[in-house]
Rosetta silent file (secondary structure, phi, psi, omega in degrees, C-alpha in Angstrom):
SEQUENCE: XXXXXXXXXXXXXXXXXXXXXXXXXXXXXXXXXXXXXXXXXXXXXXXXXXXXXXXXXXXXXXXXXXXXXXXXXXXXXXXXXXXXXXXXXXXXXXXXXXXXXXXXXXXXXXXXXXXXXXXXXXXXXXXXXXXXXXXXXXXXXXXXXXXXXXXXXXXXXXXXXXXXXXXXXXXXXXXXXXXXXXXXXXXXXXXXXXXXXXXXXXXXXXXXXXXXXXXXXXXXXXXXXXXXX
SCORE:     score description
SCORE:     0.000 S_00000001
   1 L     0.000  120.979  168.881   76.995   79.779  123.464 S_00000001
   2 L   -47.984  127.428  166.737   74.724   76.247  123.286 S_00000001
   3 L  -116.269  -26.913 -147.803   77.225   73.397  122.403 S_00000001
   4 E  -142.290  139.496 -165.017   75.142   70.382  123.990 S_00000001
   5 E  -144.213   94.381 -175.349   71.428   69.857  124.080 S_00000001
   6 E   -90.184  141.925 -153.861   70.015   67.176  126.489 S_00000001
   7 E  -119.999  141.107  149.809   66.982   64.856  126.450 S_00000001
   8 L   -89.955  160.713 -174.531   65.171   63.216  129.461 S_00000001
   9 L   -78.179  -79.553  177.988   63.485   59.621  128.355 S_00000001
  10 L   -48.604   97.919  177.819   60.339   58.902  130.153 S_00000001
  11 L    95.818  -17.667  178.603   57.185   60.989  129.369 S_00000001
  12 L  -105.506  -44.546  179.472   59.545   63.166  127.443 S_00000001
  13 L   -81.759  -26.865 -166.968   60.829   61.245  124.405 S_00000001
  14 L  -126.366  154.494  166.670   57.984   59.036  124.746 S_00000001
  15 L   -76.548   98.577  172.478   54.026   58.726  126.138 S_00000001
  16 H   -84.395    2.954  174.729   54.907   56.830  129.169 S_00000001
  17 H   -85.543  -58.946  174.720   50.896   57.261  129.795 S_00000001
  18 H   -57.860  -57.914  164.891   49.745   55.472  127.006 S_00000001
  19 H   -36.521  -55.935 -174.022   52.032   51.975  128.192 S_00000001
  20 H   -64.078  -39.643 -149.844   50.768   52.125  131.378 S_00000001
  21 H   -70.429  -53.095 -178.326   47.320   53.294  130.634 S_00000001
  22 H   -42.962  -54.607  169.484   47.215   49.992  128.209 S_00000001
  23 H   -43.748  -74.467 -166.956   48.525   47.722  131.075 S_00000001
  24 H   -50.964  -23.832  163.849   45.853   48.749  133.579 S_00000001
  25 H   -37.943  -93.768 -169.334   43.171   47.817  130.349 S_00000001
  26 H    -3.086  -74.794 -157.755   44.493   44.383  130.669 S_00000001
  27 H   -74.922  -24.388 -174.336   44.684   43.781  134.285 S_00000001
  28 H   -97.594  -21.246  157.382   41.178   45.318  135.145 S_00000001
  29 H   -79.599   -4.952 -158.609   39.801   43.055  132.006 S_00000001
  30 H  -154.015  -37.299  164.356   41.432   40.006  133.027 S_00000001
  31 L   -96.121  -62.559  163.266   42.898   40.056  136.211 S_00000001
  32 L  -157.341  132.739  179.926   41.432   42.276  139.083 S_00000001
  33 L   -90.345  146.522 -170.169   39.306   44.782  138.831 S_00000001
  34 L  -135.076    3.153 -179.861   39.591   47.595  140.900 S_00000001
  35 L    26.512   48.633 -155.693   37.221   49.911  139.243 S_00000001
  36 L  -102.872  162.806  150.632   39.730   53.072  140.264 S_00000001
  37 L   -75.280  152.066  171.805   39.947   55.944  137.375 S_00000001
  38 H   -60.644  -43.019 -165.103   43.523   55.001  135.801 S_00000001
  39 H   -54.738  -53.708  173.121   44.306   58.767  136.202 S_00000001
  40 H   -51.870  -70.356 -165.385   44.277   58.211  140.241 S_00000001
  41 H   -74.107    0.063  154.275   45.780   54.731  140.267 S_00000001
  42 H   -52.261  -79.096  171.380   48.604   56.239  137.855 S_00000001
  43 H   -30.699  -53.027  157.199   49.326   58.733  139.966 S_00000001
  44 H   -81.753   25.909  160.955   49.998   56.360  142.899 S_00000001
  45 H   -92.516  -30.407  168.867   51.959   53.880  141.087 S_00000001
  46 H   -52.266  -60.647  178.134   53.828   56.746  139.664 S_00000001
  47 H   -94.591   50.329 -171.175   54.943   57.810  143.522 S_00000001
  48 H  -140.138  -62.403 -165.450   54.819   53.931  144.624 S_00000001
  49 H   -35.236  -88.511 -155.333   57.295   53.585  141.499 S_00000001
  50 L   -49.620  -63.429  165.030   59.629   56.566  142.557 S_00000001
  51 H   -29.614  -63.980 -177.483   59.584   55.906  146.365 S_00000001
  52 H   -52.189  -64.888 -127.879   60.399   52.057  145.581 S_00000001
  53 H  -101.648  -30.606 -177.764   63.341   52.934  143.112 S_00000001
  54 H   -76.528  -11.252  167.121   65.350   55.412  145.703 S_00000001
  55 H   -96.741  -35.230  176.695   65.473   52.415  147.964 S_00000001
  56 H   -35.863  -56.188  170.862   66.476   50.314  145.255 S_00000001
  57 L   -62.388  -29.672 -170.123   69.786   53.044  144.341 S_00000001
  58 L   -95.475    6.831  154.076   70.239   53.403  147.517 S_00000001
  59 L    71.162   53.521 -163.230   70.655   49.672  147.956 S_00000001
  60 L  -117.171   -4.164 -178.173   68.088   49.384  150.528 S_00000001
  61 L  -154.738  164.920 -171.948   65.872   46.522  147.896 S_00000001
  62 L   -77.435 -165.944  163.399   66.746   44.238  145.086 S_00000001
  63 L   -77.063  -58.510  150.886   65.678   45.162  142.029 S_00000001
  64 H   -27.864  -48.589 -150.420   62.927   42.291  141.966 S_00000001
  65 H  -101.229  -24.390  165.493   61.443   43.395  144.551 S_00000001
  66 H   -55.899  -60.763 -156.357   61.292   47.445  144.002 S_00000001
  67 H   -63.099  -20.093  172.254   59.602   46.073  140.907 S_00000001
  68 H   -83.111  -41.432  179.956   56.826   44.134  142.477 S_00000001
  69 H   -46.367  -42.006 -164.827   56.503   46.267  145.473 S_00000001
  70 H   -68.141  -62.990  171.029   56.253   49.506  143.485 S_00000001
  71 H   -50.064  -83.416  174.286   52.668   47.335  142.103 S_00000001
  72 H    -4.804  -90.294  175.779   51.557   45.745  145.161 S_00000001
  73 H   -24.930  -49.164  165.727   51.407   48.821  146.804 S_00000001
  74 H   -57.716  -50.993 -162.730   49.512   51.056  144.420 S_00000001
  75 H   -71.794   -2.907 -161.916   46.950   47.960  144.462 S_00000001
  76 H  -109.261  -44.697 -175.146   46.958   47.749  148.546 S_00000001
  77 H   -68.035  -22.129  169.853   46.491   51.380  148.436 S_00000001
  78 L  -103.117   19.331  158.137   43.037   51.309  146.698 S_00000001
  79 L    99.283    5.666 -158.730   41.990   48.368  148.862 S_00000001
  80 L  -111.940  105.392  177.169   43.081   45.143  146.387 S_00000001
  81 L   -91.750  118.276 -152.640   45.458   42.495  148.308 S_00000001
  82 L  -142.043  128.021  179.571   47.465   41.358  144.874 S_00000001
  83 L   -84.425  169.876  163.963   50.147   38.272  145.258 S_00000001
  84 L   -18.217  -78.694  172.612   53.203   38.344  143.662 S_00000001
  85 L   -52.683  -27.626  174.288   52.236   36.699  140.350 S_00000001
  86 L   -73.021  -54.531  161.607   49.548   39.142  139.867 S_00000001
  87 H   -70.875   -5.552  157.105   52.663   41.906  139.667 S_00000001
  88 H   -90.895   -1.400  169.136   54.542   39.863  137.836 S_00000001
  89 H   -76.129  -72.447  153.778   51.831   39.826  135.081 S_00000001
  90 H    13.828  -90.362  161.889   51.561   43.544  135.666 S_00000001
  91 H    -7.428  -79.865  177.819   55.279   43.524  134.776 S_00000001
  92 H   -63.428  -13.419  172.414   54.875   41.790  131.546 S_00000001
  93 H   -76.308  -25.864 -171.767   52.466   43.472  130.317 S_00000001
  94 H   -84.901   -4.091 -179.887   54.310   46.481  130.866 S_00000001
  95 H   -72.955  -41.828 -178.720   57.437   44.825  129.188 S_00000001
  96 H   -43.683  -60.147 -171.984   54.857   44.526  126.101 S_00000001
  97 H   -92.323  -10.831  148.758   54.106   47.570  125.625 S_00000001
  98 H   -41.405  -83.289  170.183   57.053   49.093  126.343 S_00000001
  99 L    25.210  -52.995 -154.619   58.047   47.159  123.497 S_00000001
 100 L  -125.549   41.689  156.634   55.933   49.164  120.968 S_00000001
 101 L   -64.503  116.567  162.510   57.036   52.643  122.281 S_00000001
 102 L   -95.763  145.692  170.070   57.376   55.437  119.495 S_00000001
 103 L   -34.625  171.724 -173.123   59.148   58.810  119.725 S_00000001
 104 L  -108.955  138.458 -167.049   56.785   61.639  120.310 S_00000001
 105 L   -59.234  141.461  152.312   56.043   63.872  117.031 S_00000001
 106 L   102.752  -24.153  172.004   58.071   66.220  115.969 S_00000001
 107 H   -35.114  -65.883 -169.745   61.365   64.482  117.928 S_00000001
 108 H   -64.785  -26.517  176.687   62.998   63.047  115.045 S_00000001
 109 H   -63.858  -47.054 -156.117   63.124   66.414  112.932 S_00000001
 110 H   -58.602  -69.785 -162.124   64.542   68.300  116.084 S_00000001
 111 H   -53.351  -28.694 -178.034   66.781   66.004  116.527 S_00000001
 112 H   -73.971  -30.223 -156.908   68.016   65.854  112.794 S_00000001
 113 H   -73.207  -82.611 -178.466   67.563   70.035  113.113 S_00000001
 114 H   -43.215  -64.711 -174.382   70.226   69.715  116.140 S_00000001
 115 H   -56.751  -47.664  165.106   72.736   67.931  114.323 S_00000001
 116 L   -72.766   13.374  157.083   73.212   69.455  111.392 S_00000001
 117 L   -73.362  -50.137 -157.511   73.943   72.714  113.653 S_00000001
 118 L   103.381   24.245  170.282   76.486   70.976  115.281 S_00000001
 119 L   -99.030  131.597  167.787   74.935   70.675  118.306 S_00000001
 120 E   -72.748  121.232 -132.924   75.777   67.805  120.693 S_00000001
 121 E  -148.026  121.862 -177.942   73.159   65.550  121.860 S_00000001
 122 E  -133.916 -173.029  177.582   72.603   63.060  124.824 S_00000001
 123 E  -103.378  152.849  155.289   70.304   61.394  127.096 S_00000001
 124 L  -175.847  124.207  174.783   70.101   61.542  131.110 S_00000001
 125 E  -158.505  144.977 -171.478   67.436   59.620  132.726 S_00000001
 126 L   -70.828  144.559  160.826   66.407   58.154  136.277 S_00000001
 127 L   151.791 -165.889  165.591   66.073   54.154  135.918 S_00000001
 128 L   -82.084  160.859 -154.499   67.346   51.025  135.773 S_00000001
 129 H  -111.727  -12.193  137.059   70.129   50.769  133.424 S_00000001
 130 H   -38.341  -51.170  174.053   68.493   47.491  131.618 S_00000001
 131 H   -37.054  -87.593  157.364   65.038   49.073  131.727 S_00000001
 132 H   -12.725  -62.829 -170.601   66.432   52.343  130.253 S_00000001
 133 H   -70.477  -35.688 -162.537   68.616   50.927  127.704 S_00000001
 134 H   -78.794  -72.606 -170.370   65.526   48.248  126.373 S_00000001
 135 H   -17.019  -58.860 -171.139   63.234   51.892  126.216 S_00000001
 136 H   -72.340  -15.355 -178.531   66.053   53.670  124.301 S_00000001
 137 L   -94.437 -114.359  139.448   66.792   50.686  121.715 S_00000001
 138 L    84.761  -77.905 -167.955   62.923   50.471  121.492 S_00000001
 139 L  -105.402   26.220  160.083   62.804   53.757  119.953 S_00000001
 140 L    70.742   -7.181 -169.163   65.469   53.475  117.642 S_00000001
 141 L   -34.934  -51.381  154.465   67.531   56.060  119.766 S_00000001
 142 L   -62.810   27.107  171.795   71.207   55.229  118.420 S_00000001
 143 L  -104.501  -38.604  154.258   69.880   56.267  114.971 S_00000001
 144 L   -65.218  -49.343  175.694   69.755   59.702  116.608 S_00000001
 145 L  -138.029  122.890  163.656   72.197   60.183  119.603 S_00000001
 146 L   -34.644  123.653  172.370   75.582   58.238  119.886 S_00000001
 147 H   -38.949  -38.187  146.420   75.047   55.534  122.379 S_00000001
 148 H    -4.386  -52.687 -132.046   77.960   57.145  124.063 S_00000001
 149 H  -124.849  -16.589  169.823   75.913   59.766  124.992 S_00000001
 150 L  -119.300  129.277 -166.281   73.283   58.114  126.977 S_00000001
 151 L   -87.957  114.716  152.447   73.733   58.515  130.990 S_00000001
 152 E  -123.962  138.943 -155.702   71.290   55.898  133.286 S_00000001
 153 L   -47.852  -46.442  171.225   71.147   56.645  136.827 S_00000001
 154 L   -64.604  -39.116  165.543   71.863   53.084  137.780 S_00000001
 155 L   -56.213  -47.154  178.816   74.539   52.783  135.595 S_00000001
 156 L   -86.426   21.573 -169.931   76.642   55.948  136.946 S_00000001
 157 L    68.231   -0.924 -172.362   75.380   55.985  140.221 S_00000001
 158 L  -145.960  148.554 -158.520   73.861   58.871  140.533 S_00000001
 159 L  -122.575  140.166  179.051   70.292   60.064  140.382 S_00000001
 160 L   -86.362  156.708   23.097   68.739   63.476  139.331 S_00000001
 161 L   -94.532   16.340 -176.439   67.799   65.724  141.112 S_00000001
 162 L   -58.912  121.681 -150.391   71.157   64.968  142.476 S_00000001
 163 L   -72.448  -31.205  165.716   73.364   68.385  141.184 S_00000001
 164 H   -26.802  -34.912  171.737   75.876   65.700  140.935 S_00000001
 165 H  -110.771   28.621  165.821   74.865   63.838  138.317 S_00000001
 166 H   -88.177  -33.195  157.411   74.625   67.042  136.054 S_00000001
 167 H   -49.678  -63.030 -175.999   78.193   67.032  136.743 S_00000001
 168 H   -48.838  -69.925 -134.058   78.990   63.777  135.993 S_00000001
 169 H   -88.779  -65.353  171.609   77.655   64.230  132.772 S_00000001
 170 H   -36.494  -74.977 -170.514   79.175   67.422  132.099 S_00000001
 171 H   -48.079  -28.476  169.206   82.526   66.489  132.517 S_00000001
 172 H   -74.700   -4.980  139.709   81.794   63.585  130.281 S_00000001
 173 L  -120.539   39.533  173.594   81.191   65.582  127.520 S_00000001
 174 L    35.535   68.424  169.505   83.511   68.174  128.257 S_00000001
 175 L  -131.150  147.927  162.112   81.389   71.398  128.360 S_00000001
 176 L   -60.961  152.404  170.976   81.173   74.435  130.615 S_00000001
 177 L   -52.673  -11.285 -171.465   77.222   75.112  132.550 S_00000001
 178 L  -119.299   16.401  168.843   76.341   77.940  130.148 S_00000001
 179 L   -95.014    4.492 -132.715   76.844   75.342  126.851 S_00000001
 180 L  -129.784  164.336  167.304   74.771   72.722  128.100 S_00000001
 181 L  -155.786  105.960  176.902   70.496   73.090  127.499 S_00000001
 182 E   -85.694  118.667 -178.345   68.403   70.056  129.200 S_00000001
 183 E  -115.260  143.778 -170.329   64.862   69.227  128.191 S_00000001
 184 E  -179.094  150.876 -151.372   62.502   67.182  130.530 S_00000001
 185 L  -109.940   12.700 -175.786   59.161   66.922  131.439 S_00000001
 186 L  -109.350  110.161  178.122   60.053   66.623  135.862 S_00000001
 187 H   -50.883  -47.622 -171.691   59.314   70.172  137.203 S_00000001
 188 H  -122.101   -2.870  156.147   62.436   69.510  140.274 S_00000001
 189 H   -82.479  -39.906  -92.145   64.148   66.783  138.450 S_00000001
 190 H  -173.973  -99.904 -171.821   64.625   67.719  135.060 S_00000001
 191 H   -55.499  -72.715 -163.526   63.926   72.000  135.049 S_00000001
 192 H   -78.907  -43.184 -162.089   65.064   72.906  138.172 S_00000001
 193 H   -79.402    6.263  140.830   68.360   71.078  139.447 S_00000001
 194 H   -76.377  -63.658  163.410   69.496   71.370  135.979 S_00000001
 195 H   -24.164  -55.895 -147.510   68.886   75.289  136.044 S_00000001
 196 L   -69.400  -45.694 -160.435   69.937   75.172  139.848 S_00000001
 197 L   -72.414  -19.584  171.779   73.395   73.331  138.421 S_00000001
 198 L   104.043    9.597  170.028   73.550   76.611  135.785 S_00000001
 199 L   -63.878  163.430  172.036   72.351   74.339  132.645 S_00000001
 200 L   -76.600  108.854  149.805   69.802   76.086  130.434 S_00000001
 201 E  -126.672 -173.111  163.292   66.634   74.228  130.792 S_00000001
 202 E  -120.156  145.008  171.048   63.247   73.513  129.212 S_00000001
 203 E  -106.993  150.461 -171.091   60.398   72.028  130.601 S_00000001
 204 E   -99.042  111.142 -178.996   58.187   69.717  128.534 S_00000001
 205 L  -140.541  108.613  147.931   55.094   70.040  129.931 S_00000001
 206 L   -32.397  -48.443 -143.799   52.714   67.557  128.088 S_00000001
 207 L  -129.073   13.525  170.594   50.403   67.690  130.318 S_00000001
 208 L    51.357   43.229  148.673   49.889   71.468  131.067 S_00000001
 209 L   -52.041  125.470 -172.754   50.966   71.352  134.516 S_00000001
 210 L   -68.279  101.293 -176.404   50.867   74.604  136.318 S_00000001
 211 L   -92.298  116.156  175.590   54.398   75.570  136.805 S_00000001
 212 L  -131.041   22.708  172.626   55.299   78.153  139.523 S_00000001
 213 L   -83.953  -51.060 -127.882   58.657   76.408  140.771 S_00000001
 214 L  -146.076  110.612 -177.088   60.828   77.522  137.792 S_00000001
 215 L  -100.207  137.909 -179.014   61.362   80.160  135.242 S_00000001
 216 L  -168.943  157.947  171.751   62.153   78.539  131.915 S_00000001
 217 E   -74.009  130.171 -175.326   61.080   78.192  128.563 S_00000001
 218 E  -109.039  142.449 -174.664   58.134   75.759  128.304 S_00000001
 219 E  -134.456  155.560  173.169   56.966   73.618  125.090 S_00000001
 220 L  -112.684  -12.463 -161.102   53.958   70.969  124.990 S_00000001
 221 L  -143.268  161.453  174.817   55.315   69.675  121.544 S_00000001
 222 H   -58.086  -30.885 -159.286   58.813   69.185  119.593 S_00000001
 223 H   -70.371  -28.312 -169.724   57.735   71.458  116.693 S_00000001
 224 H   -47.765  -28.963 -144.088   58.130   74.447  119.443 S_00000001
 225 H  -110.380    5.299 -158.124   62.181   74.351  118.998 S_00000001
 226 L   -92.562  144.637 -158.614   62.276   74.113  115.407 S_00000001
 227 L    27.921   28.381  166.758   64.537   76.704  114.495 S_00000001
 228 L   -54.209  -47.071  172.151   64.901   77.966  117.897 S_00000001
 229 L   -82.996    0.000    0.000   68.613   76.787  118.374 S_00000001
């Protein structure tokens, strides 16, 4: 029996596409143009990011400097030699528009949907635990899930896909693996190593990614779940 029903943040509660996609406006109007499609240089900032932040947990770079590097890098990789200051605009812009994230339709019903079941409801997401926390305050998120309730990687130490921090998390809300249901838009983060760990999951797939890793129930929108649970 479902007791607990878990959200990932990034790309799932929110368009983590649109923030970005807005930054790279900016910086290709105003700063350097690189006349890449955004879809490409997403994709390698997106594995520039992710690369950068396991040496970061793993305490192999500051924090500073995974965040500039994680830029650089994408821009070195399409041929663009970019100083410091040039990623630290990059940054702020993305601080902006973080800023003005909203939930993704249909989120806030579910989530009202979930409660009044009696279903428990948390967070677990990969990040920084300042980053994270500014995202989830953002988006109004303690109007919705007890603060309580939201696990960041950096805070606890532990990172998914690590089965470990499906643990973690379990015991901290005291449920058995066949109570627990995880939703997340990361095919091996999110879908599998929660499934692997004996969680329930779903995958959010947004973006109509071909999945042949994982059998699970898949939704593109919130409205899918309403009165699933």
């Amino acid at each position: 029996m479902i007791k607990a029903i878990g959200f990932d943040l990034d790309d799932t509660l929110y368009d983590r596409y649109l923030v970005y996609e807005n930054v790279y406006k900016v910086m290709e109007e105003s700063i350097i143009q690189t006349d890449t499609p955004f879809e490409e240089f997403n994709a390698m900032y997106q594995q520039n990011s992710s690369n950068e932040y396991e040496l970061f947990i793993n305490g192999e770079k500051s924090k500073e400097d995974y965040q500039y590097d994680r830029v650089i890098k994408t821009y070195k990789h399409f041929g663009h030699l970019i100083t410091k200051n040039d990623a630290i605009i990059f940054n702020a812009l993305y601080e902006y528009y973080r800023s003005k994230i909203v939930l993704r339709p249909g989120a806030v019903e579910l989530f009202e949907e979930l409660k009044e079941k009696g279903y428990l409801l948390f967070i677990l997401t990969n990040g920084t635990e300042e980053g994270q926390y500014n995202k989830l305050k953002n988006l109004g998120m303690e109007q919705h899930i007890d603060p309580k309730y939201w696990f960041v990687s950096e805070e606890i130490g532990l990172s998914k896909p690590d089965l470990e921090v499906f643990q973690y998390v379990q015991d901290k809300i005291g449920l058995q693996e066949d109570e627990i249901v995880f939703i997340g838009d990361h095919l091996v983060n999110d879908c599998l190593a929660a499934k692997t760990h004996g969680w329930q999951s779903i995958y959010f797939n947004f973006d109509s990614i071909e999945n042949t890793l994982v059998q699970c129930l898949e939704i593109k929108e919130f409205s899918e779940l309403t009165g699933y649970y």
